[in-house]
Legacy VTK file of the C-alpha trace (Angstrom):
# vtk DataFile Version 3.0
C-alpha trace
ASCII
DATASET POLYDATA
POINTS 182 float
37.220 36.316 -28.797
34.768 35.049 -26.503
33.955 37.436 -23.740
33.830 36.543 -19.414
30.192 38.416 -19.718
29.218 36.327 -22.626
30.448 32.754 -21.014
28.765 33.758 -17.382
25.710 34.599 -19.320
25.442 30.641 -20.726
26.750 29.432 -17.470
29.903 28.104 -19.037
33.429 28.442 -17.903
36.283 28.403 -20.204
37.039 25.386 -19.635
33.801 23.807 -19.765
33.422 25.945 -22.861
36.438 24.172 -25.029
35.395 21.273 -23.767
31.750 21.212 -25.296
33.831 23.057 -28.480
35.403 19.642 -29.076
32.857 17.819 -28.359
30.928 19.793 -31.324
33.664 19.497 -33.905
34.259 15.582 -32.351
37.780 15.864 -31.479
39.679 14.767 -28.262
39.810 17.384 -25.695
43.814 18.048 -25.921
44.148 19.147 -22.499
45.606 16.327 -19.684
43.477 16.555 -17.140
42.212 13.853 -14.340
38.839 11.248 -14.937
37.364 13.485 -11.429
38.161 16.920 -13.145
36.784 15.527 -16.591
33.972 13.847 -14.869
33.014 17.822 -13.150
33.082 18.952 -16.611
30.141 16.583 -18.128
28.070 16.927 -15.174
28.165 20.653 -15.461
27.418 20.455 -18.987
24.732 18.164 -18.508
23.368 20.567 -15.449
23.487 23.210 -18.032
21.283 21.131 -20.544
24.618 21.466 -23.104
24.599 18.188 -23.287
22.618 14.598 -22.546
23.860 11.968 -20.195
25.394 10.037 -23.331
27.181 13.054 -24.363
24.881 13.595 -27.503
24.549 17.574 -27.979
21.691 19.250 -27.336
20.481 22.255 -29.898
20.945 25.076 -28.027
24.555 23.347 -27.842
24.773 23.420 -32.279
23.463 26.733 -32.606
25.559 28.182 -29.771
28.921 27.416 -32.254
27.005 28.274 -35.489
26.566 32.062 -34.454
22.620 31.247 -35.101
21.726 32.051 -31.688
18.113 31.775 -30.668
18.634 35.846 -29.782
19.180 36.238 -33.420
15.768 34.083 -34.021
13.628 36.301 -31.652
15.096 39.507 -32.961
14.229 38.927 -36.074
10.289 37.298 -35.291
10.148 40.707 -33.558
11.259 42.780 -36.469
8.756 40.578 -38.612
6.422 41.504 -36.234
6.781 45.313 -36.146
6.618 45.605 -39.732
2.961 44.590 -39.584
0.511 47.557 -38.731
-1.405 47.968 -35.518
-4.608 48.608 -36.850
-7.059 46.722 -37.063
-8.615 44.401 -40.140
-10.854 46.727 -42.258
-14.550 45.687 -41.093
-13.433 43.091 -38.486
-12.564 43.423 -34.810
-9.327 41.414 -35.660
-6.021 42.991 -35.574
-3.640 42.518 -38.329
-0.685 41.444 -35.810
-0.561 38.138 -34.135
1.564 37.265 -30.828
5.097 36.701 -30.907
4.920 33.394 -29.582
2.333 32.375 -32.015
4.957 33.883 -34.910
7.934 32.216 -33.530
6.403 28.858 -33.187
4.804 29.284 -36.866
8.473 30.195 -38.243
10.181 27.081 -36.885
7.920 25.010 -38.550
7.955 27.073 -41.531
11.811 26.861 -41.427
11.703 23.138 -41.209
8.535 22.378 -43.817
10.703 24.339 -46.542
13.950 23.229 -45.595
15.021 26.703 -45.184
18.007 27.618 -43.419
17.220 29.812 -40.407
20.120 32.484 -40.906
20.289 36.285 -41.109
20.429 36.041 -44.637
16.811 34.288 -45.065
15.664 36.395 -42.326
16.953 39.489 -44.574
14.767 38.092 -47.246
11.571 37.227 -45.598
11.848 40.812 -44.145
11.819 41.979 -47.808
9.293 39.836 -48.922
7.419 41.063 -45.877
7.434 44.454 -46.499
6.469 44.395 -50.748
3.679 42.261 -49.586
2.407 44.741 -47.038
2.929 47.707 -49.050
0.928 45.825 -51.890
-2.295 45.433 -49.104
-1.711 49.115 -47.510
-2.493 50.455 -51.347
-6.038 48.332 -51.149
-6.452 49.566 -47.810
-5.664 45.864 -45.858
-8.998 44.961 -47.281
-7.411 41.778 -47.881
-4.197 41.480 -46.042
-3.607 38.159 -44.206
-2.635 38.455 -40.333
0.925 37.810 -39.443
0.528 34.616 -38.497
-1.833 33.173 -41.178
0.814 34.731 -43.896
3.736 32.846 -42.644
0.927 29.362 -42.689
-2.582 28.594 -42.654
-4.174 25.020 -42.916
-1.052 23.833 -43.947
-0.318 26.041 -46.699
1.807 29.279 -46.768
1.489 32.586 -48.294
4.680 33.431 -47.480
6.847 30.945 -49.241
5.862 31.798 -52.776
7.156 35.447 -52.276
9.996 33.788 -50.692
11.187 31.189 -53.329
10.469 33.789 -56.113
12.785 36.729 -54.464
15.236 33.844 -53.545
15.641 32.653 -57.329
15.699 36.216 -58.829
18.361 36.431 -56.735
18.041 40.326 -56.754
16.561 43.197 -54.250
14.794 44.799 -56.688
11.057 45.140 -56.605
10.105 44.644 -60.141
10.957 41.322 -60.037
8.237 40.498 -58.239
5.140 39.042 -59.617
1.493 39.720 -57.660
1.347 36.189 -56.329
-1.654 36.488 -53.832
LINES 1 183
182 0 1 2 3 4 5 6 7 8 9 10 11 12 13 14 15 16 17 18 19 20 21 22 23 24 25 26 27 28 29 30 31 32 33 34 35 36 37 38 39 40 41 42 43 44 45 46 47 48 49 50 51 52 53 54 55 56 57 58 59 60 61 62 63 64 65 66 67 68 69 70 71 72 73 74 75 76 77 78 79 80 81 82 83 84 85 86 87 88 89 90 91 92 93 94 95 96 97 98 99 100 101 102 103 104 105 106 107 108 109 110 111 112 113 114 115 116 117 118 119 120 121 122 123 124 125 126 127 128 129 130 131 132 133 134 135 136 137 138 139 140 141 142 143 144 145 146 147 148 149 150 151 152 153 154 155 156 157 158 159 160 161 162 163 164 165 166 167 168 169 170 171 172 173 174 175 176 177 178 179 180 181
């Protein structure tokens, strides 16, 4: 059930709400209602950037009705994030951490370079991944760990995606079926 807090929080009204619902399954809006009260509708929707002038949906539109929410995205950049440490790169001035924006921005690209679907479940497993790979560097003291950023991708190439793929096909939790891949 879709809450009155939730709906004023997108700027939607119920109605404007099952209207951009059929829209994204393409059905006919079943409701009778008058060219000037259907006419309200798009222009709000368009206001709202829901939609585009020719009625094409917009992503925040597709994402809105596939419970992927771009919340769920930043939550889980920022529990990425966390899970590196705060001090800094033995011998270097550099932290370990990078910014959130620079994360984010790397993970969307990530997402779409290795056709990954961006989902709780991959997020679950990058988390994972995440945390062997740190725990591998914290026993050599981060004398070789990559920064946050550079691990998701780094001239093109990701450190990342191997611990990824190989967790994804072993299609288990359990640590020992990882191999030391960097």
């Amino acid at each position: 059930m879709i809450s009155p807090e939730f709906l004023f929080d997108k700027g939607l009204t119920p109605t404007t709400y099952y209207y951009l619902y059929c829209l994204y399954l393409g059905v006919e809006f079943p409701w009778i209602i008058s060219k000037d009260l259907e006419s309200k509708i798009v222009s709000e929707l368009i206001a709202g950037s829901w939609i585009d002038i020719e009625l094409n949906l917009r992503p925040k539109t597709t994402m809105l009705f596939e419970g992927n929410t771009v919340d769920a995205f930043n939550e889980f950049a920022e529990k990425y994030l966390a899970l590196w440490p705060t001090q800094k790169e033995a011998n270097s001035r550099r932290m370990l951490r990078a910014s959130l924006v620079d994360c984010t921005n790397k993970f969307k690209r990530w997402f779409k370079k290795y056709k990954v679907e961006s989902n709780s479940e991959n997020y679950d497993i990058i988390l994972a991944v995440t945390k062997k790979y740190l725990t591998d560097q914290a026993r050599e003291g981060y004398r070789y760990c990559m920064k946050a950023n550079y691990f998701i991708e780094k001239d093109g190439e990701s450190a990342l995606y191997p611990y990824f793929s190989e967790y994804s096909e072993s299609d288990s939790s359990d640590d020992t079926s990882f191999v030391k891949l960097i």
